[in-house]
C-alpha positions in Angstrom: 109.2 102.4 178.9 109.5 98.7 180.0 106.9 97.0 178.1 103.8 97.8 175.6 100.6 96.1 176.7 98.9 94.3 173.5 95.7 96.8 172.8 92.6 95.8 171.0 92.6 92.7 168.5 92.0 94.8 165.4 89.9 92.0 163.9 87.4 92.5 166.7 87.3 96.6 165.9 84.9 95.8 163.0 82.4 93.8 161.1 83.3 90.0 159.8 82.5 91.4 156.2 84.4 94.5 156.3 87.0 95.4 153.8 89.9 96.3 155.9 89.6 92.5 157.4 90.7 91.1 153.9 93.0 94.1 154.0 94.7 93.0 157.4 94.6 88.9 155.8 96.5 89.9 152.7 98.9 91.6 154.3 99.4 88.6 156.9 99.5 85.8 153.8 101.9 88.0 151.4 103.7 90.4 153.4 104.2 88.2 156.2 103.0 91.2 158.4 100.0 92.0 160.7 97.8 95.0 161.1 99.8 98.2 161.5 100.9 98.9 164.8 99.5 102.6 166.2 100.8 104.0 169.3 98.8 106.6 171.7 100.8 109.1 173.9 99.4 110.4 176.4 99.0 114.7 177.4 102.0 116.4 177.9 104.5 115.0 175.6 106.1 118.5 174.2 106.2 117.9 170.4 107.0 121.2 169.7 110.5 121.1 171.0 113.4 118.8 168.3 114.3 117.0 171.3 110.2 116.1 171.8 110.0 115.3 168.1 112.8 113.2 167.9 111.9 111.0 170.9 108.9 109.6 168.8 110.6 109.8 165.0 111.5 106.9 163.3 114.5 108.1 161.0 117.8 109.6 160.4 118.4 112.1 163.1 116.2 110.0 166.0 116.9 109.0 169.1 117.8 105.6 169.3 115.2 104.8 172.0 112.8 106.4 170.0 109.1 105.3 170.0 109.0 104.4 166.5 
């Protein structure tokens, strides 16, 4: 993988008065942080295999051109 095209600006996945958007602000403003960041794979990633699992881990162990 090359690049990660920018999905959906989370503060257009819900209402103006919702919670999660003074959620997402907070942790902007103290946390100096954005939304979390989800990733989608696509069919046929084998995640039952260590070698599968450890291409998308984030950890000791990982690859270190893991996903996460």
């Amino acid at each position: 993988m090359h690049n990660v095209e920018i999905g959906l600006d989370q503060s257009l996945s819900m209402p103006d008065d919702s919670y999660v958007m003074d959620y997402f602000s907070q942790l902007s403003k103290y946390l100096h942080a954005g939304p979390p960041v989800y990733f989608v794979l696509e069919e046929g990633h084998n995640y039952t295999s260590l070698e599968g699992q450890n291409m998308v881990c984030g950890g000791t162990g990982c690859n270190n051109d893991s996903l996460v």
